[in-house]
Structures are given as C-alpha cells and as structure tokens.
gemmi code that builds the backbone of each chain (N, CA, C; Angstrom):
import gemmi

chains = {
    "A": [
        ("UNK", (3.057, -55.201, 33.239), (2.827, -55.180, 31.788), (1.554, -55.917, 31.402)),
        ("UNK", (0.968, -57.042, 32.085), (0.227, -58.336, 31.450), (-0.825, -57.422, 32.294)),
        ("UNK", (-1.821, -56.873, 32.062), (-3.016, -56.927, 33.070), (-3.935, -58.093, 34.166)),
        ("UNK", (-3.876, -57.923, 34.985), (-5.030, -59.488, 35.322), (-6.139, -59.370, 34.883)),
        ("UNK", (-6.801, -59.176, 33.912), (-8.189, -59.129, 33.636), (-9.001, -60.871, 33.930)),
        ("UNK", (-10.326, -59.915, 33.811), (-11.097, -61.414, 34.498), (-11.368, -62.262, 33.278)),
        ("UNK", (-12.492, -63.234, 33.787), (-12.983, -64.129, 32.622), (-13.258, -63.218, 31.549)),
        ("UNK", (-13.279, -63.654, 30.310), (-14.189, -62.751, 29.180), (-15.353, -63.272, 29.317)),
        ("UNK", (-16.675, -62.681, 28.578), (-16.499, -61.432, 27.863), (-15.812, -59.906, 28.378)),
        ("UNK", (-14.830, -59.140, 28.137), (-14.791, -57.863, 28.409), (-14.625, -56.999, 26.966)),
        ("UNK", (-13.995, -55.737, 27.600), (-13.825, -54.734, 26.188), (-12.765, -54.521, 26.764)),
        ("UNK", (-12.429, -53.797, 25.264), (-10.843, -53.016, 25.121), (-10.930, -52.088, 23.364)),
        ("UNK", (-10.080, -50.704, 24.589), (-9.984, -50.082, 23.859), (-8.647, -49.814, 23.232)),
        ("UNK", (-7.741, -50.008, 21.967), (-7.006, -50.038, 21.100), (-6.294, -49.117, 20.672)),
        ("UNK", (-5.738, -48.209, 21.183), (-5.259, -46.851, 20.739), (-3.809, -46.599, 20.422)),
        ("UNK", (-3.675, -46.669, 18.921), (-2.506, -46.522, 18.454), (-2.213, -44.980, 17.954)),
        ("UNK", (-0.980, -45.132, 18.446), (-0.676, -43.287, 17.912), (0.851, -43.155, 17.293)),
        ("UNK", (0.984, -41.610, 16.672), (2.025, -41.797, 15.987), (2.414, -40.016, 16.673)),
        ("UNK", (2.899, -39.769, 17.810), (3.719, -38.390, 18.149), (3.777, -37.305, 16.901)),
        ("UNK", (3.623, -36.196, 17.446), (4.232, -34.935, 16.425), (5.806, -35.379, 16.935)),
        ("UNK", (6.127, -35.509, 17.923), (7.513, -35.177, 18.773), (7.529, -33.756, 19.444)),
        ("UNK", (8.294, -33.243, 20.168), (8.508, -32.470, 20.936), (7.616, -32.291, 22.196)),
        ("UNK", (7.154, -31.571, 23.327), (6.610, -31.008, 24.115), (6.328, -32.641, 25.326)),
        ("UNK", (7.842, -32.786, 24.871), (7.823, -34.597, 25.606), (7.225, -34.671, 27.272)),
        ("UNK", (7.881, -33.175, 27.596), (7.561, -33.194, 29.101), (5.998, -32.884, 29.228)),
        ("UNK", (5.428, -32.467, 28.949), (4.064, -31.982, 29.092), (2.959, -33.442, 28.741)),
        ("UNK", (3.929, -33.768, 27.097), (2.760, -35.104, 27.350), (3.084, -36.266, 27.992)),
        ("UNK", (3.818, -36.778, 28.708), (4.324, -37.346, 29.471), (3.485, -37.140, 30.996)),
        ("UNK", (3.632, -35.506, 31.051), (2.839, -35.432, 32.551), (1.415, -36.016, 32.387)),
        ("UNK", (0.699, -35.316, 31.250), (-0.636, -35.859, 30.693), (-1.111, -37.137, 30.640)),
        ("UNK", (-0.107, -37.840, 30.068), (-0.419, -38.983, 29.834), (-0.148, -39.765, 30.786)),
        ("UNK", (0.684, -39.880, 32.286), (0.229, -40.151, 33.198), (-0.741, -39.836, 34.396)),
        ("UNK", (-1.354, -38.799, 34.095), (-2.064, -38.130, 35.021), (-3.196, -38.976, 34.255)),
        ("UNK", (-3.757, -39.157, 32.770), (-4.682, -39.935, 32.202), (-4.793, -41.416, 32.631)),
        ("UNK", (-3.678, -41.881, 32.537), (-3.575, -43.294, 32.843), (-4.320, -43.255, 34.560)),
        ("UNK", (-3.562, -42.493, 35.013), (-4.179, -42.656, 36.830), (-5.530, -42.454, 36.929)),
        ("UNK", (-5.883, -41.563, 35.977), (-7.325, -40.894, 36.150), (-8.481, -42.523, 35.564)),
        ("UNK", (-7.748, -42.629, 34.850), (-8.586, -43.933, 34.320), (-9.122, -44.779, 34.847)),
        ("UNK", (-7.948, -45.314, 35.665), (-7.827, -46.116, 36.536), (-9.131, -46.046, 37.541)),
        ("UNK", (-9.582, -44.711, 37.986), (-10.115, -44.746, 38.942), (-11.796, -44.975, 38.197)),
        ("UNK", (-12.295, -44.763, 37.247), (-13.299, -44.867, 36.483), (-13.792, -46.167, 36.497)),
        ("UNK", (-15.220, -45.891, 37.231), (-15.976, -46.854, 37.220), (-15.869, -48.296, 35.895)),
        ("UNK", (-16.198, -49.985, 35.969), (-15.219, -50.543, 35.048), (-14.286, -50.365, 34.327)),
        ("UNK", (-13.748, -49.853, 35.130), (-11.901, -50.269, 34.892), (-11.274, -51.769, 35.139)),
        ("UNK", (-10.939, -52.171, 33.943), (-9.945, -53.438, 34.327), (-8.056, -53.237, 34.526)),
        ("UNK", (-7.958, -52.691, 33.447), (-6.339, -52.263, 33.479), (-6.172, -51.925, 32.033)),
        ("UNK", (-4.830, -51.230, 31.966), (-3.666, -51.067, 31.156), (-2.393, -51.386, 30.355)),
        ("UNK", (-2.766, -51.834, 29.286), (-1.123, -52.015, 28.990), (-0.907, -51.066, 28.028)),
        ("UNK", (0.638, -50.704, 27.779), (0.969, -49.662, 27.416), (2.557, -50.295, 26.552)),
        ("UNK", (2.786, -50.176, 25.167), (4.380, -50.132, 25.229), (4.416, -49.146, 23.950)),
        ("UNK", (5.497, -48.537, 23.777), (5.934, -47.516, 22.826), (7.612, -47.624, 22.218)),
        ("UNK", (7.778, -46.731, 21.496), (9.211, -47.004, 20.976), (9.005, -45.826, 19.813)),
        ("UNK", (10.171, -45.814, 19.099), (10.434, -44.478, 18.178), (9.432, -44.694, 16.982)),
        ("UNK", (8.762, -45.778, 16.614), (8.040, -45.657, 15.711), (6.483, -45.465, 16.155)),
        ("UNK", (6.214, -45.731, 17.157), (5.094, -44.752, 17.935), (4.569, -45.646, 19.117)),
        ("UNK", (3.120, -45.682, 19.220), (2.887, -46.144, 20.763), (1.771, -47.056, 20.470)),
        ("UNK", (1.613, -47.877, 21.547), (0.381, -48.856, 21.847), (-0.487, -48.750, 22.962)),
        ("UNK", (-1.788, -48.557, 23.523), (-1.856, -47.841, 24.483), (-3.300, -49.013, 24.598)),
        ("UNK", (-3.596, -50.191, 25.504), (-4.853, -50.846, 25.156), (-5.608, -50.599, 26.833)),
        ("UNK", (-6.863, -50.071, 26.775), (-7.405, -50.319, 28.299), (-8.678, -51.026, 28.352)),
        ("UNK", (-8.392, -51.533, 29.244), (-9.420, -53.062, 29.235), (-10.802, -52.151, 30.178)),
        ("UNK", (-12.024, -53.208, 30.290), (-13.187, -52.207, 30.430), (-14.478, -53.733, 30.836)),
        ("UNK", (-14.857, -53.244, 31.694), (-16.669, -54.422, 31.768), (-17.158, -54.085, 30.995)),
        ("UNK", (-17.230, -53.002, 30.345), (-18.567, -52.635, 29.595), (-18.906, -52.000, 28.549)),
        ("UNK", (-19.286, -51.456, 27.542), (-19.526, -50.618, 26.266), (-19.897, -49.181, 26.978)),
        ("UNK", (-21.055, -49.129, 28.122), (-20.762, -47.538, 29.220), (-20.037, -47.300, 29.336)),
        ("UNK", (-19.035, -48.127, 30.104), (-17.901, -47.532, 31.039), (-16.782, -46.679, 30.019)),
        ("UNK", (-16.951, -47.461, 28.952), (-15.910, -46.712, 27.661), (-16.548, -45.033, 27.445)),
        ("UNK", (-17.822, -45.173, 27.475), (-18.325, -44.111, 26.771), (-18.329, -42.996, 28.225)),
        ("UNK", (-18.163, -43.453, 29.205), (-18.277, -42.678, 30.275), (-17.206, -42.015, 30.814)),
        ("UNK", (-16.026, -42.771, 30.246), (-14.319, -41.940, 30.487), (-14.487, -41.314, 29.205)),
        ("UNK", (-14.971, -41.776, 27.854), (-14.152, -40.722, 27.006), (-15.450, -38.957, 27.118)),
        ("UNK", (-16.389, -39.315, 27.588), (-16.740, -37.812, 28.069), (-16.415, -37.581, 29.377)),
        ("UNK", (-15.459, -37.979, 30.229), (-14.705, -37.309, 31.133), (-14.283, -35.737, 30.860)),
        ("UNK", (-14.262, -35.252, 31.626), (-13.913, -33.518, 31.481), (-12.464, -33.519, 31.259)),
        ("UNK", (-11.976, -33.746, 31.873), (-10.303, -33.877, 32.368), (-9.953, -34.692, 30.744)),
        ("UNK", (-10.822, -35.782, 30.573), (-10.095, -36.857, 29.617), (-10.677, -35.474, 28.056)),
        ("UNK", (-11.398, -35.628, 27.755), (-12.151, -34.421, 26.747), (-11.108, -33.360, 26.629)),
        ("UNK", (-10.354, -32.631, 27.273), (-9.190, -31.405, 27.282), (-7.986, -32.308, 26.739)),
        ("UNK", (-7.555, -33.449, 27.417), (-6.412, -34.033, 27.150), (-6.342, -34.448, 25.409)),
        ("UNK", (-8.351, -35.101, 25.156), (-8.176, -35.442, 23.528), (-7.982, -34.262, 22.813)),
        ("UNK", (-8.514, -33.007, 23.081), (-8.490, -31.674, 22.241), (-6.879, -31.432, 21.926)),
        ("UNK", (-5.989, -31.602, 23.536), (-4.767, -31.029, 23.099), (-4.263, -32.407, 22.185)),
        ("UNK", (-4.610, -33.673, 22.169), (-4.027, -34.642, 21.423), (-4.532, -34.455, 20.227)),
        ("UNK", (-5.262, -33.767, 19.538), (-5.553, -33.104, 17.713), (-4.553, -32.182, 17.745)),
        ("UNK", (-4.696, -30.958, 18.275), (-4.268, -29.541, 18.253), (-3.031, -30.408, 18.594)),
        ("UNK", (-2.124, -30.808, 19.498), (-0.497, -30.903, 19.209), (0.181, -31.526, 19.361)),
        ("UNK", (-0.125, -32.703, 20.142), (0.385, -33.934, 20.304), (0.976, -35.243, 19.161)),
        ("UNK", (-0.497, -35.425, 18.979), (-0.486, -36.440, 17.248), (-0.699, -36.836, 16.122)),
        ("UNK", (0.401, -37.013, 15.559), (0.453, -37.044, 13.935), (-0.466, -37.604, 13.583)),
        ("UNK", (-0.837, -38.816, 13.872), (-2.047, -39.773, 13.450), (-2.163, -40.695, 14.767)),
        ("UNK", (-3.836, -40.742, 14.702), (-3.819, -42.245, 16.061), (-5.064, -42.750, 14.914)),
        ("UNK", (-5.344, -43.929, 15.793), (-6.479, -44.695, 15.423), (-6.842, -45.710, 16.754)),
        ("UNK", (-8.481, -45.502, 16.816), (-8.834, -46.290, 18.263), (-10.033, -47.029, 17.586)),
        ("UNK", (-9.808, -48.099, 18.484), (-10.658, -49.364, 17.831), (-10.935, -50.065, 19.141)),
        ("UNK", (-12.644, -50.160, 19.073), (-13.147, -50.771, 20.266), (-13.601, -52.331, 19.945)),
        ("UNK", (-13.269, -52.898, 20.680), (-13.347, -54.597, 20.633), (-13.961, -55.428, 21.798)),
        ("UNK", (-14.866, -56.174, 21.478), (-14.877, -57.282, 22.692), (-14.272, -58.259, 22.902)),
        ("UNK", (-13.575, -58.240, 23.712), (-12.575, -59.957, 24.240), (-13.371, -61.223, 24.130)),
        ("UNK", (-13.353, -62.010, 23.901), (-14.166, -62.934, 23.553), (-13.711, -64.345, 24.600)),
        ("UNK", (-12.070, -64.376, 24.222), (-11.329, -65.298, 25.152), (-9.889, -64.485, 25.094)),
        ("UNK", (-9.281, -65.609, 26.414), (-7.731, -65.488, 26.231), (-7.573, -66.610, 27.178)),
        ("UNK", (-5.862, -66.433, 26.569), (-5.156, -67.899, 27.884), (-3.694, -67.175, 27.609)),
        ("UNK", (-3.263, -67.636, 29.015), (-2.016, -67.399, 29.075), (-0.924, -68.379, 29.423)),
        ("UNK", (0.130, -67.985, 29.148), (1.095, -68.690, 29.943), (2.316, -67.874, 30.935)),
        ("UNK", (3.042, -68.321, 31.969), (3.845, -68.396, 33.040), (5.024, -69.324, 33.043)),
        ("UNK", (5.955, -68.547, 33.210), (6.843, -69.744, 33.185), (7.150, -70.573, 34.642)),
        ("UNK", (7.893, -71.563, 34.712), (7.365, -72.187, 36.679), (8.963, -71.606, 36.721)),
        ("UNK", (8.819, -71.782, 38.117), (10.139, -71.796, 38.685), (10.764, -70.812, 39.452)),
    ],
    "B": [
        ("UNK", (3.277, -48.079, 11.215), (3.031, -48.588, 12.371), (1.324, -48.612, 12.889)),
        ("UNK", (0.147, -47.744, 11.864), (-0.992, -47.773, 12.124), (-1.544, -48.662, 10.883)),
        ("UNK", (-2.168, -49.671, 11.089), (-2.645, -51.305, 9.826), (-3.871, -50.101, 9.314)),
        ("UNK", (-3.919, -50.214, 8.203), (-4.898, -49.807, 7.434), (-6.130, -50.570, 7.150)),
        ("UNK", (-6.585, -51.031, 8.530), (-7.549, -51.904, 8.035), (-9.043, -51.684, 7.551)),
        ("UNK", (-9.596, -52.442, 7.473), (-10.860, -52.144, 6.737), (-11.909, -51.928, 8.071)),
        ("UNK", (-13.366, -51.534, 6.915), (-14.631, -51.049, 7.851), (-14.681, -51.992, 9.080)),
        ("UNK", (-15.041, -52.284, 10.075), (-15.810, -53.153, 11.178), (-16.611, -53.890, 10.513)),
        ("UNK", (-16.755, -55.232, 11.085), (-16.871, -55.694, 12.126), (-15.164, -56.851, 11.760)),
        ("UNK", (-13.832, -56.750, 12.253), (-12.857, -57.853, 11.900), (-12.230, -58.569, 13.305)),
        ("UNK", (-11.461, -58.983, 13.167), (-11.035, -59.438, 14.634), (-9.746, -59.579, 14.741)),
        ("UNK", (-9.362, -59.283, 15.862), (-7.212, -58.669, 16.727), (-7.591, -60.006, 17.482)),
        ("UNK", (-5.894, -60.226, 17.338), (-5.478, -60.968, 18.545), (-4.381, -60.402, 19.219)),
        ("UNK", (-4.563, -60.130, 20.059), (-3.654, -59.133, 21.093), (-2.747, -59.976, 21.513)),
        ("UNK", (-1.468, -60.209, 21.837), (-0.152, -60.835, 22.484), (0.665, -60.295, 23.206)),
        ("UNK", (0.654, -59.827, 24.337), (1.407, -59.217, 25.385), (1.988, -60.282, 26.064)),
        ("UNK", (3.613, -59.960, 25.922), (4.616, -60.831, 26.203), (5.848, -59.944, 27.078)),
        ("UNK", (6.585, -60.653, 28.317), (7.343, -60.179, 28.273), (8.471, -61.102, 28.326)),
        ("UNK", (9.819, -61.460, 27.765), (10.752, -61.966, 27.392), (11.561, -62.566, 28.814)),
        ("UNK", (12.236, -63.363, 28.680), (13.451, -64.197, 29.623), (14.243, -63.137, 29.486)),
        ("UNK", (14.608, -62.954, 28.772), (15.943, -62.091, 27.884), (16.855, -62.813, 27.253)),
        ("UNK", (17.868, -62.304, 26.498), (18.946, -63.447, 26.244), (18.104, -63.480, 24.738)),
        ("UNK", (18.872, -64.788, 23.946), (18.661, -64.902, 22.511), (18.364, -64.217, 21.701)),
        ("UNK", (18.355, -62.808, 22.241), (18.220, -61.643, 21.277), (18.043, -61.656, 19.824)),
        ("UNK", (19.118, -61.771, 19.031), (19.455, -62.483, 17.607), (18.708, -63.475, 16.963)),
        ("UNK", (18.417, -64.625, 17.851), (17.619, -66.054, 17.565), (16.123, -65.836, 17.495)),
        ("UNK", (15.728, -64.479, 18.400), (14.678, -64.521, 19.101), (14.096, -63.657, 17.782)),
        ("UNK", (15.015, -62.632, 17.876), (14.593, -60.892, 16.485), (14.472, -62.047, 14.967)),
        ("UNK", (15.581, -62.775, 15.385), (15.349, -63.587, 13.765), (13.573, -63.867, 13.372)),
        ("UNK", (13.324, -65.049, 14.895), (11.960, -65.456, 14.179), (11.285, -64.907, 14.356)),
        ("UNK", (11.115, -64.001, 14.907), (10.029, -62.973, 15.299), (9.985, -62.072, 13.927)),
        ("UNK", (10.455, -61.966, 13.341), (10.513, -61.167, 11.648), (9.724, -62.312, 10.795)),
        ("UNK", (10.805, -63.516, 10.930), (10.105, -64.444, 10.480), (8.710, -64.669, 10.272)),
        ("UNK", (8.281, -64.883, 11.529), (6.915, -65.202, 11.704), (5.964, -64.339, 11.311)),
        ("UNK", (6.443, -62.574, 11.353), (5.807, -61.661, 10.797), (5.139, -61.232, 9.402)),
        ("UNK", (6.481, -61.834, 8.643), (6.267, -62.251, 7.299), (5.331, -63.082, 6.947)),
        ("UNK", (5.808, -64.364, 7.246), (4.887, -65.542, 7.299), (3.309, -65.179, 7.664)),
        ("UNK", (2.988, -64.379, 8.917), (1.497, -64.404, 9.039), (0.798, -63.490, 7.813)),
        ("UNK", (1.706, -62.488, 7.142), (1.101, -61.456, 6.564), (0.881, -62.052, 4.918)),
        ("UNK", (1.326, -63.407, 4.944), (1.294, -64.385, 3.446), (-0.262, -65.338, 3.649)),
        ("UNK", (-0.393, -65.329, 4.948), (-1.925, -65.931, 5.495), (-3.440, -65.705, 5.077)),
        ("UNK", (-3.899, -66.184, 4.208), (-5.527, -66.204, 3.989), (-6.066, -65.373, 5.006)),
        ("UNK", (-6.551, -64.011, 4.957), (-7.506, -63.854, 5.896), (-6.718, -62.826, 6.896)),
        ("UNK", (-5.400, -62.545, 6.552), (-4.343, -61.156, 7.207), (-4.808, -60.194, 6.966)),
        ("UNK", (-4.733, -58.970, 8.005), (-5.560, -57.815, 7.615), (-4.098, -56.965, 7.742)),
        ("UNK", (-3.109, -57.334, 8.754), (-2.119, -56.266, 9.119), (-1.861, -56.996, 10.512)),
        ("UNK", (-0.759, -55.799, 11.340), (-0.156, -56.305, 12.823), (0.348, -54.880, 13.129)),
        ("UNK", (0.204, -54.726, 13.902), (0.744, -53.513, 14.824), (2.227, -53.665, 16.234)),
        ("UNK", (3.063, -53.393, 16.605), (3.698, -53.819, 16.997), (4.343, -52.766, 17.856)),
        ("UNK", (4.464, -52.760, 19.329), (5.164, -52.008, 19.961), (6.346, -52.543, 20.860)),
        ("UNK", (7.092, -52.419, 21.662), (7.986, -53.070, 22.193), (8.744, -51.300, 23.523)),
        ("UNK", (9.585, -51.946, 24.785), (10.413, -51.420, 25.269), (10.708, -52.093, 26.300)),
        ("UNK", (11.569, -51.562, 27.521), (12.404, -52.566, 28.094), (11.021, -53.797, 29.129)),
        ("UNK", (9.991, -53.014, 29.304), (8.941, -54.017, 29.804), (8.268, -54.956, 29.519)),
        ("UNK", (8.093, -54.973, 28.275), (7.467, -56.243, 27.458), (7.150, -55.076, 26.491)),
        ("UNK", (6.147, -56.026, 25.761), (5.771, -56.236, 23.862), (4.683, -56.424, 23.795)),
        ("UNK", (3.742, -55.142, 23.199), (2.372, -55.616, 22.566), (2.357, -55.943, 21.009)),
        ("UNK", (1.955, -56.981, 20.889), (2.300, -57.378, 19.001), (0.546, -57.520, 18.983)),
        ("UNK", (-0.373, -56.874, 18.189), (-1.620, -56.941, 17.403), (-1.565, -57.805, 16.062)),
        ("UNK", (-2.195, -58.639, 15.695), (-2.583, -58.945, 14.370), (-3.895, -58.746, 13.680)),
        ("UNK", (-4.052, -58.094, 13.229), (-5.759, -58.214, 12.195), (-6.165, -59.778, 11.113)),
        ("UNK", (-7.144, -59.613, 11.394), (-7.971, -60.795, 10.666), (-8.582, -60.909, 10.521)),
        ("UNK", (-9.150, -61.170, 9.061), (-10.975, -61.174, 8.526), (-11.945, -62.030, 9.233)),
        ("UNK", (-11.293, -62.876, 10.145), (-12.004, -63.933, 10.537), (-11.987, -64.712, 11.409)),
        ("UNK", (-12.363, -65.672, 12.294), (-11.728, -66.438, 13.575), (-11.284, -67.520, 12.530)),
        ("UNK", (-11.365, -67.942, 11.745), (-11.471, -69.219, 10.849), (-10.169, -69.063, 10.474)),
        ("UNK", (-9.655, -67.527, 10.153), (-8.104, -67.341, 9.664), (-7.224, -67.362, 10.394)),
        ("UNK", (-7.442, -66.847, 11.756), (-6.893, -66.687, 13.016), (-6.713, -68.339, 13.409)),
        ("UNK", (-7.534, -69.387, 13.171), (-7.440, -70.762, 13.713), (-6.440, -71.733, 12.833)),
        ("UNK", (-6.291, -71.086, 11.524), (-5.632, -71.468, 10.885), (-4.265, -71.307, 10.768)),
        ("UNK", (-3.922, -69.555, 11.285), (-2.577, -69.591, 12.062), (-1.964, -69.945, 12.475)),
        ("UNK", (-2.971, -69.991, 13.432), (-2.482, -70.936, 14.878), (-1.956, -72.093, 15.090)),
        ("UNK", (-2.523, -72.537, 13.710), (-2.166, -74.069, 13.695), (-1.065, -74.555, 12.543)),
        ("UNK", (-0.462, -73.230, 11.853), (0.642, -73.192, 10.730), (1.583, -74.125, 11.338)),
        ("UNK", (2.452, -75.051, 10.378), (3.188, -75.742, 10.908), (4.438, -75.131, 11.522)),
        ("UNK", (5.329, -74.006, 10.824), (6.138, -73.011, 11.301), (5.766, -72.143, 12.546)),
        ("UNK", (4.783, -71.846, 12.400), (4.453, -70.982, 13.664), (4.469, -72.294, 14.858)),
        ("UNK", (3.861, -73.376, 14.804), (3.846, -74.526, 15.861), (4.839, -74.394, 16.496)),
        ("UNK", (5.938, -74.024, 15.684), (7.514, -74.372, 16.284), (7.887, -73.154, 16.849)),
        ("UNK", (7.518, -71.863, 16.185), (7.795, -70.996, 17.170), (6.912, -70.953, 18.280)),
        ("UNK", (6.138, -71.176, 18.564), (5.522, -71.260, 19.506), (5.896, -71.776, 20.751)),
        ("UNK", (6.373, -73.473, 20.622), (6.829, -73.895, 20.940), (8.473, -73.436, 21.858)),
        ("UNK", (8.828, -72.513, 21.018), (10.054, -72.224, 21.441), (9.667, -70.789, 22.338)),
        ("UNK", (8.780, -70.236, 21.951), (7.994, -69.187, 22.991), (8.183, -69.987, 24.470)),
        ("UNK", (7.252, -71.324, 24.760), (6.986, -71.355, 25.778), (8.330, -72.107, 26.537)),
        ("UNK", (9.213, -72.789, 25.572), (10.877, -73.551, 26.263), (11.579, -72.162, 26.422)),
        ("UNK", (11.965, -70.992, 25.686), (12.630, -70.586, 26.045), (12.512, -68.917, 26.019)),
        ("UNK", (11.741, -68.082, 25.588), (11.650, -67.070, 24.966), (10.557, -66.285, 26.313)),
        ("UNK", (9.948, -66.778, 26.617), (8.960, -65.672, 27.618), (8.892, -65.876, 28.770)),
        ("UNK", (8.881, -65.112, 29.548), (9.025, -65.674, 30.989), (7.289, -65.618, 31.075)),
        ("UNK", (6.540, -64.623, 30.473), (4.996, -65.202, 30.576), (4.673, -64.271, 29.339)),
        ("UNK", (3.126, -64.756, 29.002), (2.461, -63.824, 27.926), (0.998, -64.009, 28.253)),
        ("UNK", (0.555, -63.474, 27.243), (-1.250, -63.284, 27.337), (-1.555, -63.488, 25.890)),
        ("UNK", (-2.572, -63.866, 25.345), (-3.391, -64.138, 24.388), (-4.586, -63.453, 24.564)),
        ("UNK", (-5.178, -62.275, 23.664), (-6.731, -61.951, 23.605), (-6.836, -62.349, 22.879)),
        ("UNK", (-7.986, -62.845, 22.455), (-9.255, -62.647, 20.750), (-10.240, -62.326, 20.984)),
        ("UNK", (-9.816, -60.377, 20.013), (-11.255, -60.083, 20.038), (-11.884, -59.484, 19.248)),
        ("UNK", (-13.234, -58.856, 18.894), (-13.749, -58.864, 17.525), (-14.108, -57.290, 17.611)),
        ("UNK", (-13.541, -56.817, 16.563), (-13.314, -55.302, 16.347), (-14.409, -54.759, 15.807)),
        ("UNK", (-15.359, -54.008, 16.657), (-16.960, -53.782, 16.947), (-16.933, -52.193, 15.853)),
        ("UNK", (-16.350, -50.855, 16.008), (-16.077, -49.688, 15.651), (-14.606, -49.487, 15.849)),
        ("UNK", (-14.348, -48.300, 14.659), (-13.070, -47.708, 14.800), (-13.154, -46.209, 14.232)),
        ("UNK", (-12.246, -45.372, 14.949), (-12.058, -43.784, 14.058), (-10.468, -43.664, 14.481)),
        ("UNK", (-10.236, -42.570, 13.491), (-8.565, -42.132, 13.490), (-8.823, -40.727, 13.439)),
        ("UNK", (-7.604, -40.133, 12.954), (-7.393, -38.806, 13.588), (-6.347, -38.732, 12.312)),
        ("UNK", (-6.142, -37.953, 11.309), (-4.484, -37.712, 10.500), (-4.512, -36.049, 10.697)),
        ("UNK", (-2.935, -35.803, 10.989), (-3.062, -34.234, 11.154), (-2.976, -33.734, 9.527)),
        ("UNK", (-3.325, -32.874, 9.242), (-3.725, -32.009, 8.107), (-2.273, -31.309, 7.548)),
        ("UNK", (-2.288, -31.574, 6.393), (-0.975, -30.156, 5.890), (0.670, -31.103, 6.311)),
    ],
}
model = gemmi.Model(1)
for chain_id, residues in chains.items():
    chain = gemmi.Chain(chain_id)
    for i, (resn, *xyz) in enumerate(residues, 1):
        res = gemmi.Residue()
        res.name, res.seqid = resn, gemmi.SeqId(i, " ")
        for name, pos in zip(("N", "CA", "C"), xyz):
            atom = gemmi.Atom()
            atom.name, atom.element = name, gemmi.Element(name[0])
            atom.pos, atom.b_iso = gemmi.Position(*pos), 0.0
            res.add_atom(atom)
        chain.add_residue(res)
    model.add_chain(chain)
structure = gemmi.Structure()
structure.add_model(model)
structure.setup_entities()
C-alpha cells in the first residue's frame, strides 16, 4: 500500500475518478494491465491505489515532470484514456504535484 | 468525492495509512471528527478520501503551507494524532506537495 519512494523532491500524479459502473471485468483487466505497464516506464517510483463505492484514488509517484509526460503519450496508455471518456468515467480529475517532503511512521515490534 | 478546488498553484497533503485494526467505532468516530474540524480551518480547500481492506488514502487541499502548519499543530488534531501513532496504524506516510496543474473530465448529458 505505502510506496518506498526516495528522498524528495519527486512528482505525483493524483487521479481521482468517479466509475460509470458496469463493464467491471474489462476495466479491471485494463486497469491492471496499466498499472503493470507503468511500472515498467522509465522514472517510475510506485503506486498507491484505494477505491470503494464512492469512487477511486489512484496516485503514481515519478523522478520527473518527462517521465509523466512520457507514459501519458504511451500508445497502450493513450487507448486506455480514450476508452476512459467514451465509457468508463463519470468524472475524474488529475492533478500533478511536486513532493516537497514526507515522514513516516512504523509501528516496532 | 472529487474537491472542487481552485486554479493552481495550491498544496495536498497526501496520508496513506494502513490500520492495526480493531477500534473500528473509536477510530470512524474521530476520523469524521477530525474531518469536520479540518474543513472549519483557515486556508481548507477540501479532502478526498478513499479506503478498502488494504489501507486508506485521505488527501487534504490547502491554500497554503502556512495553513497546512497550522493544522498540524491544532490542539485536537495533536491528540488524534497522537492516538494514530499509540494505537490506530500499524504504519503511515505523510506527503506535502504543491499542486503545479490540474484537468478533469465530466461526462456530458
């Protein structure tokens, strides 16, 4: 769930969405075949992901302001956003950010 | 579930948590609580919030790091906080970061 990302500065991209509903199996396959595909894209840091009936959270971490711009003209990723207008979602909104800091905590034991 | 926030340039603090388990009730209480409470805050833009059985991404918006520091340091929130790290998470993450561009998507009709 927690990504290991490195020191900041990094980026992250913010992508909240809200489902049409239905065609669960298809975007499901999609949307893990995206996540994997991501993954492999030059600065890649990681993923977190959580969802529930009122819609989804989807954040992927990044080295760089390129590397963002270089998955979202991906071929593969470009088909997946077309079918996410045309039938997937009601509404999203993506918001690009630079990390500035973070800290965490662990519990011992 | 999508914050209506304003033009760029504002700033998220991202919180990816995942829970002990247990206190369910105690836990949903202040966690509403605190939700309320931040959105009465100088300088609140909104919060976004996802959740499932893996952990919890909770977003907050904010006009400012100055509002965000001031949060942080609410005397109520101190205490939840506090009770975050005695009893409530087995670990979490903290980003802050400053929201550079954004676009959305609403389906039509």
């Amino acid at each position: 769930m927690i990504s290991p990302t490195p020191k900041p500065p990094y980026h992250v991209v913010i992508f909240t969405s809200v489902r049409t509903g239905g065609d669960e199996a298809a975007y499901g396959e999609m949307a893990g075949r995206m996540m994997a595909l991501a993954a492999q894209q030059p600065g890649y840091l990681g993923v977190e992901h959580a969802g529930d009936g009122a819609g989804s959270l989807t954040l992927s971490y990044w080295e760089s302001e390129r590397a963002i711009a270089d998955w979202k003209r991906h071929t593969d990723h470009l088909v997946a956003q077309g079918l996410g207008r045309s039938d997937w979602y009601a509404r999203f909104k993506v918001r690009v950010a630079k990390v500035e800091r973070d800290y965490g905590f662990e519990r011992e034991g």
